[in-house]
C-alpha positions in Angstrom: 15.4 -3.0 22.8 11.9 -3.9 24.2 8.5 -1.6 23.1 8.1 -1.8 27.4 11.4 -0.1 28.1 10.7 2.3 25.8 7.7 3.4 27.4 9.3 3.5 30.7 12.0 5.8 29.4 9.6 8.1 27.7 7.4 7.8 31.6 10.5 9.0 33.2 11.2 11.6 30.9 7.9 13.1 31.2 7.9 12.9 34.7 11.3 14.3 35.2 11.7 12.2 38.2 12.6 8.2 38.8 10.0 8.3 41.8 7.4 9.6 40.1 7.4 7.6 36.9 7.9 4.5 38.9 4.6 5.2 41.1 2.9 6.3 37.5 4.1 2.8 36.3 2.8 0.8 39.1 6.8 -1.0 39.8 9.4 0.1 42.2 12.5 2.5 41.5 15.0 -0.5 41.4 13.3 -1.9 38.4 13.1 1.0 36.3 16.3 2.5 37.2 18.0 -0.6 36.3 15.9 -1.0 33.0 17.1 2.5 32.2 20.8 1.3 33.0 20.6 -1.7 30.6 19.2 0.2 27.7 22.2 2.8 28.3 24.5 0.1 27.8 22.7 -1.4 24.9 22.8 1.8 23.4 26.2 2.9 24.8 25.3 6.3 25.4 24.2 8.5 28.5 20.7 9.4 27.5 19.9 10.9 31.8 21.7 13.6 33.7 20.4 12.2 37.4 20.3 15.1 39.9 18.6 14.9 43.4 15.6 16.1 42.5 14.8 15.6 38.9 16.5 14.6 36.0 18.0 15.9 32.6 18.0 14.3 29.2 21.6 14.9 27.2 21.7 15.5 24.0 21.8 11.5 23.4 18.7 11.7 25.4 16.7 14.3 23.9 17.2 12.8 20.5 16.6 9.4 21.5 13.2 10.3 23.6 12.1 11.7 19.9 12.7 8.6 18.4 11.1 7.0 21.0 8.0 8.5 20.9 7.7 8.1 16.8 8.5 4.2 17.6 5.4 4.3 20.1 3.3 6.3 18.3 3.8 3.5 15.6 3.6 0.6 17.4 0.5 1.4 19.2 -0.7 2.4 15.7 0.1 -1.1 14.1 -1.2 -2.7 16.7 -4.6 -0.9 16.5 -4.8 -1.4 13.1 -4.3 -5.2 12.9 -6.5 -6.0 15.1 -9.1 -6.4 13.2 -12.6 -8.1 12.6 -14.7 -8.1 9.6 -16.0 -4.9 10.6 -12.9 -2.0 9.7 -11.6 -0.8 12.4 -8.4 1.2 13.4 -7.3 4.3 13.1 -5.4 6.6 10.4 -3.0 9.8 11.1 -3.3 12.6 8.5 -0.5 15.4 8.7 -1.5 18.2 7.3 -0.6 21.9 6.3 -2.7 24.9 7.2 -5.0 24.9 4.2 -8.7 26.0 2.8 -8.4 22.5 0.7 -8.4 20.4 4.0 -12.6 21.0 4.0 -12.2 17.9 1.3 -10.5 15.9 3.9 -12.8 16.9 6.2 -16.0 15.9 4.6 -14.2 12.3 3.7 -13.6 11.7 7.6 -17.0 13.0 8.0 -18.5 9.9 5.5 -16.1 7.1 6.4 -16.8 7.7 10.1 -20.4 7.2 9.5 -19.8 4.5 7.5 -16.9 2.9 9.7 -18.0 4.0 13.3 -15.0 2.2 14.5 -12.2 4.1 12.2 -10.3 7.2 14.2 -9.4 9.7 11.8 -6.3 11.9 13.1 -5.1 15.0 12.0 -2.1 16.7 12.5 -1.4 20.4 12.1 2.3 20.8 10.2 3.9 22.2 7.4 5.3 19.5 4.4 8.3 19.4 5.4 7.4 16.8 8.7 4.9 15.6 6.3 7.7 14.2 4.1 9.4 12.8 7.1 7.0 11.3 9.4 5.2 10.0 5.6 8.9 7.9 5.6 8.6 6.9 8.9 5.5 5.2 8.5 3.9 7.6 11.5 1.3 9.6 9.2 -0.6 7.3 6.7 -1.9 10.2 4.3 -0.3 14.3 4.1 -1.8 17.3 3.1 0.7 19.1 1.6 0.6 22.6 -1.0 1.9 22.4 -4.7 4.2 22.1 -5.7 6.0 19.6 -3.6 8.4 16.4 -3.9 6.3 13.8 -5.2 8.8 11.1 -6.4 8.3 8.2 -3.8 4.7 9.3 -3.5 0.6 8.6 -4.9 -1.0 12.0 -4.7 -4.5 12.8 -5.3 -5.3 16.6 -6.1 -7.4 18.4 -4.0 -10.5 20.6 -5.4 -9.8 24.4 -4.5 -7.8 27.0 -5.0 -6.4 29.5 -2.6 -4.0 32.7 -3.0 -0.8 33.6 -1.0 -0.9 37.4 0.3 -0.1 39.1 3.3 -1.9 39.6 6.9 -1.2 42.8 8.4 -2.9 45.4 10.8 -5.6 47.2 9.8 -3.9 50.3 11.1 -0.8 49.4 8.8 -0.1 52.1 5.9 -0.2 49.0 3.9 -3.9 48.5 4.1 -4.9 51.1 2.3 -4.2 49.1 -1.2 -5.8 46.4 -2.5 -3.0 44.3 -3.7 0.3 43.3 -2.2 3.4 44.0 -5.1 7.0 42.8 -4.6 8.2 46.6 -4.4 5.3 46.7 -1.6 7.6 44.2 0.6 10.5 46.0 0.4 11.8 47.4 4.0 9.0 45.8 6.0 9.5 43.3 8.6 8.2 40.2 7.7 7.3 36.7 9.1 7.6 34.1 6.7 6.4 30.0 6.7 9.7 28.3 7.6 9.5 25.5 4.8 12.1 25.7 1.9 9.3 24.8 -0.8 7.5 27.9 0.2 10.8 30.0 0.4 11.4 29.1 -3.7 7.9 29.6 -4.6 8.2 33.1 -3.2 11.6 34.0 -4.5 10.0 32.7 -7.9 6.8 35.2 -7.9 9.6 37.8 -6.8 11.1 37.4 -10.8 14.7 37.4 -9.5 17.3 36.2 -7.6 19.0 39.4 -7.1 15.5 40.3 -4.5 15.3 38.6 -1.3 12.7 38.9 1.3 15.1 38.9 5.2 12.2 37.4 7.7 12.3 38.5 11.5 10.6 35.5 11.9 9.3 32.5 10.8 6.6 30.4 11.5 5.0 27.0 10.8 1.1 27.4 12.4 -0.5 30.3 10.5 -2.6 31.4 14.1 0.7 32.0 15.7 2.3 34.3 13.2 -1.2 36.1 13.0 -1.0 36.7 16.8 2.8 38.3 16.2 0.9 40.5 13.1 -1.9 41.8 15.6 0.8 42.8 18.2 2.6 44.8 15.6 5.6 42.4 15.3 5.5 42.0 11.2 4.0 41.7 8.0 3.2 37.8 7.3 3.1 36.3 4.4 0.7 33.4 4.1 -2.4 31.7 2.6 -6.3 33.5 2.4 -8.9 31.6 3.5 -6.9 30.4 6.9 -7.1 32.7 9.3 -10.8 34.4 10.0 -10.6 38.4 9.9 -13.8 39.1 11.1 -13.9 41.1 14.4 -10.1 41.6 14.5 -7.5 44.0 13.9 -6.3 42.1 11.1 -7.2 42.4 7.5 -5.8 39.8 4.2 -4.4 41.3 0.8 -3.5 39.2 -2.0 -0.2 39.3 -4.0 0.1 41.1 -7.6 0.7 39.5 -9.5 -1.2 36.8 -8.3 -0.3 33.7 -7.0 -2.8 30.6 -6.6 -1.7 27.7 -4.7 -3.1 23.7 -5.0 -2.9 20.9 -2.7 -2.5 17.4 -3.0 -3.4 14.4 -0.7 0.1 12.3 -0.8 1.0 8.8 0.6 3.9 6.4 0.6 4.2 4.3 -2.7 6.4 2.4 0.1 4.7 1.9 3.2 1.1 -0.9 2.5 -2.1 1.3 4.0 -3.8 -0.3 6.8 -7.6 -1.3 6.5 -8.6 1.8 8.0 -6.3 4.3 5.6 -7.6 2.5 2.2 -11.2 3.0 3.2 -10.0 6.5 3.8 -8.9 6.8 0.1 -11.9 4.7 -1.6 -13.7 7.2 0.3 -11.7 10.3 -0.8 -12.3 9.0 -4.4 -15.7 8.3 -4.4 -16.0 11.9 -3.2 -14.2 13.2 -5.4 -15.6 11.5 -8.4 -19.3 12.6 -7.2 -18.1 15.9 -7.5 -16.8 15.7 -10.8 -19.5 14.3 -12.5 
């Protein structure tokens, strides 16, 4: 399985259309329709429904164009990475969850990019539980992810800051007349809730039993979409402060009572070896973070 069939796969698939990934690739329709046909075989799977038009990935398909795509992503990474000079150079992919704490990250990228004009620092918006799994793959060098969290096959660094989980709702909402969210508060409303299973037994923890359960109407794992479904009346989410902006909207923030603070940590693979580029991200980090200390 070659790295340039791959890429015509993916081509195709994006395209949706033989013709028009073989003009995008600059070869004729014979060669990638037979390059397709071969890695079929190899694979022995179906991965396109062809139709006269435009074409369909099967389940084998859809699966495999994932995978394909992480493999890319990865290659193109290593390859950027390694070629190096004595100048750092290369770039370094940081998944991270919707957090206040990620102003820490920011001001590193900040300093090593001014520092290391030819380092490309890359974030990516996502909740810990892609963290974890991309952080395996070898596709993220670094994640962002809230305590507490599965640490066992990983370094950490905790991040300064604190923040508090509560609840966004409408202004107009008969909640918004308190100041503070309680568990008996919850009951019978309609909430949207993050999707991550961490998150779901930090809740049911605050809650003090596991006779109470929150039921979601939704879930979500971007913070600006849930708030969107909050303005247009859909729910009540539960979240982190300091995330979403207020100001100017329909929205307002109350934390939880009791409350409940949350913590971050910087996390990467005691597995994977960190590229040029991602160590002078952490020397960075820690020199940051021991200026601040001191």
């Amino acid at each position: 399985m070659e790295l340039r069939v791959l890429r015509y796969f993916i081509t195709v698939v994006n395209e949706r259309n033989i013709s028009k990934a073989a003009n995008k690739l600059h070869i004729s329709q014979t060669t990638i329709s037979r390059q397709i046909k071969d890695l079929e075989a190899e694979l022995g799977v179906t991965l396109l429904e062809r139709g006269s038009r435009s074409i369909e990935l099967t389940p084998a398909g859809n699966y495999f164009a994932n995978q394909a795509r992480q493999i890319i992503a990865l290659a193109d990474k290593t390859i950027i990475n390694i070629q190096q000079t004595a100048e750092i150079s290369g770039s370094i992919m940081i998944g991270s969850a919707e957090a206040p704490m990620i102003t820490t990250i920011a001001e590193t990228i900040k300093i090593l990019t001014t520092i290391e004009p030819k380092v490309t620092a890359n974030i990516y918006s996502t909740d810990a539980d892609d963290v974890h799994h991309r952080l395996k793959n070898g596709i993220f060098d670094f994640g962002v992810v809230m305590n507490p969290t599965d640490k066992t096959n990983y370094h950490f660094l905790n991040l300064p800051g604190i923040t508090t989980w509560g609840v966004l709702i409408k202004k107009d909402s008969p909640l918004a007349q308190k100041s503070t969210i309680t568990a008996e508060d919850l009951r019978n409303q309609n909430l949207i809730m993050p999707q991550q299973q961490g998150t779901q037994n930090i809740l049911a923890d605050w809650l003090g039993s596991s006779n109470i359960t929150l039921a979601p109407v939704s879930t979500y794992n971007l913070l600006y979409n849930a708030s969107v479904m909050a303005s247009i009346g859909v729910g009540t989410v539960i979240c982190l402060s300091g995330i979403i902006n207020t100001a100017n909207t329909d929205l307002i923030f109350l934390p939880l009572t009791p409350c409940l603070e949350a913590h971050a940590s910087l996390i990467w693979s005691k597995l994977n070896p960190l590229s040029a580029a991602a160590n002078a991200f952490l020397e960075t980090l820690k020199k940051l973070l021991s200026n601040d200390n001191q």
